[in-house]
C-alpha positions in Angstrom: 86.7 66.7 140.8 90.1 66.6 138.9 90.0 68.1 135.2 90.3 63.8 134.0 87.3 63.5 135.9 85.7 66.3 134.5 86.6 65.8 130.9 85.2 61.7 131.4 82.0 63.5 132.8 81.3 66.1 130.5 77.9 65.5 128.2 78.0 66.0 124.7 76.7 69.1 124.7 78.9 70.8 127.2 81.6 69.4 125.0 80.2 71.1 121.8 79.6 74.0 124.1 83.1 74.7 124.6 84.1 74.1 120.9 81.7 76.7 120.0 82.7 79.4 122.5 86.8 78.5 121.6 85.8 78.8 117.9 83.7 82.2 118.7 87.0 83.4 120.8 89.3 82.4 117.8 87.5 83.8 114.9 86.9 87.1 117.4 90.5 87.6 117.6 91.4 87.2 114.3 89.3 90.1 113.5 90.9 91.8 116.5 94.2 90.6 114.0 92.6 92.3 111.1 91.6 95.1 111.9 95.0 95.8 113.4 96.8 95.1 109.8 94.1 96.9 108.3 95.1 100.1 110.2 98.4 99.6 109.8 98.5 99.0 106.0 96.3 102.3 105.8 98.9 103.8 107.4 101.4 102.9 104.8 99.6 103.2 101.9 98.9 107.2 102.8 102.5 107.8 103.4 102.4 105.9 99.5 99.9 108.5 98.5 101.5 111.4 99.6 105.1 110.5 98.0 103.0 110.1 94.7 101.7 113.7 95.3 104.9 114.9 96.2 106.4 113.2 92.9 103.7 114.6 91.0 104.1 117.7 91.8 107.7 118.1 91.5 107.0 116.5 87.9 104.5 119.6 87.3 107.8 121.8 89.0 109.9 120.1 86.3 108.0 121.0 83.4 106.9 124.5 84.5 110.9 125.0 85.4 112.2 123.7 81.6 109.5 125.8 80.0 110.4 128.6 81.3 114.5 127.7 81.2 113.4 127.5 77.7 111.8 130.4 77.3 114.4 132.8 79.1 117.2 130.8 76.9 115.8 131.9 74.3 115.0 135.3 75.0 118.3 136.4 76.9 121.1 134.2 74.9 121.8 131.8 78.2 122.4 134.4 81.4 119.3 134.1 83.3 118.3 130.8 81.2 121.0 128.7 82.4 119.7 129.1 86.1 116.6 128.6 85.3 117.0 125.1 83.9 119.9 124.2 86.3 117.0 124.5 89.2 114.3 122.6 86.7 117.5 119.7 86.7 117.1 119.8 90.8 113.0 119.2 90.5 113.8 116.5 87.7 116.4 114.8 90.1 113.5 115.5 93.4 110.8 113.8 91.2 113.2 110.6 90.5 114.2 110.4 94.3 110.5 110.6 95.7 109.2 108.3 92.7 111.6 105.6 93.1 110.9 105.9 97.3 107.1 105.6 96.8 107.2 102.7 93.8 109.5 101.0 96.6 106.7 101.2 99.4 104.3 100.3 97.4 105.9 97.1 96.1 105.9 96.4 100.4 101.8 97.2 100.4 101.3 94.1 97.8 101.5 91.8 101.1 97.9 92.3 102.4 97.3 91.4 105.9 100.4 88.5 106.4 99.9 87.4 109.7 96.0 87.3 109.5 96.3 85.0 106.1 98.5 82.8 108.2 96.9 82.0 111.0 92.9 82.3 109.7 94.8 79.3 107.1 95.6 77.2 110.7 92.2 77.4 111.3 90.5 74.1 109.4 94.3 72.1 110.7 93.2 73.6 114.1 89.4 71.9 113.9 91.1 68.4 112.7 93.6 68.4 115.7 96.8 68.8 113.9 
C-alpha cells in the first residue's frame, strides 16, 4: 500500500495517534534543547562568578595595599611608601580589568535559553500548519 493509500485509509484515531506521539517527540526534545542551554549558561555564569570573586578580592588587595602605602608614607617620609602604593595602583588597575570583563559577561547571561524560546514559540504555528 503506497503512503496516499495509507494516509486515505488511516482511522481517526491512528491519525490523532500520530499527532500525539510527534507532539510527545517535539516537546521531548525541546527539553533535550533545554537542558543543553541550561548547562551551558551554568557554565558561563560560574566563569561570571569567579571574575566577581577575583574582582572582589583584588578590591580587598587595593584597600589593604593603600592602607598600608599610607601608613608606611607616613611613617618613613615616602621611601618604602611610595612602593607600597605604586603596587596598591597595580591591584586598583587588576580590579578595573576583571570588573569590566565580568560586567561584560554578564550582560551576555541576560539572553536565557535563545534557541529554546525560539523554537518552543514555533510550536502553536507548528499545530495550525503554518
Amino acid at each position: 500500500m503506497s503512503a496516499p493509500e495509507k494516509e486515505r485509509t488511516q482511522s481517526v484515531g491512528d491519525l490523532l495517534g500520530d499527532v500525539t506521539r510527534d507532539f510527545s517527540t517535539l516537546v521531548r526534545k525541546e527539553v533535550e534543547l533545554a537542558k543543553a542551554e541550561l548547562r551551558e549558561e551554568a557554565g558561563q555564569a560560574g566563569k561570571v562568578g569567579g571574575m566577581f570573586g577575583g574582582a572582589a578580592l583584588a578590591g580587598f588587595l587595593t584597600v589593604l595595599f593603600v592602607s598600608y602605602a599610607l601608613w608606611w608614607g607616613l611613617s618613613n617620609v615616602m621611601d618604602q611608601g611610595w612602593a607600597a602604593l605604586i603596587v596598591a595602583v597595580i591591584w586598583a588597575a587588576v580590579t578595573g580589568v576583571l570588573l569590566g570583563r565580568a560586567r561584560k559577561e554578564k550582560a551576555q547571561l541576560r539572553a536565557v535559553l535563545p534557541r529554546t524560546r525560539q523554537t518552543a514559540g514555533e510550536i502553536p504555528d507548528a499545530m495550525r500548519g503554518r
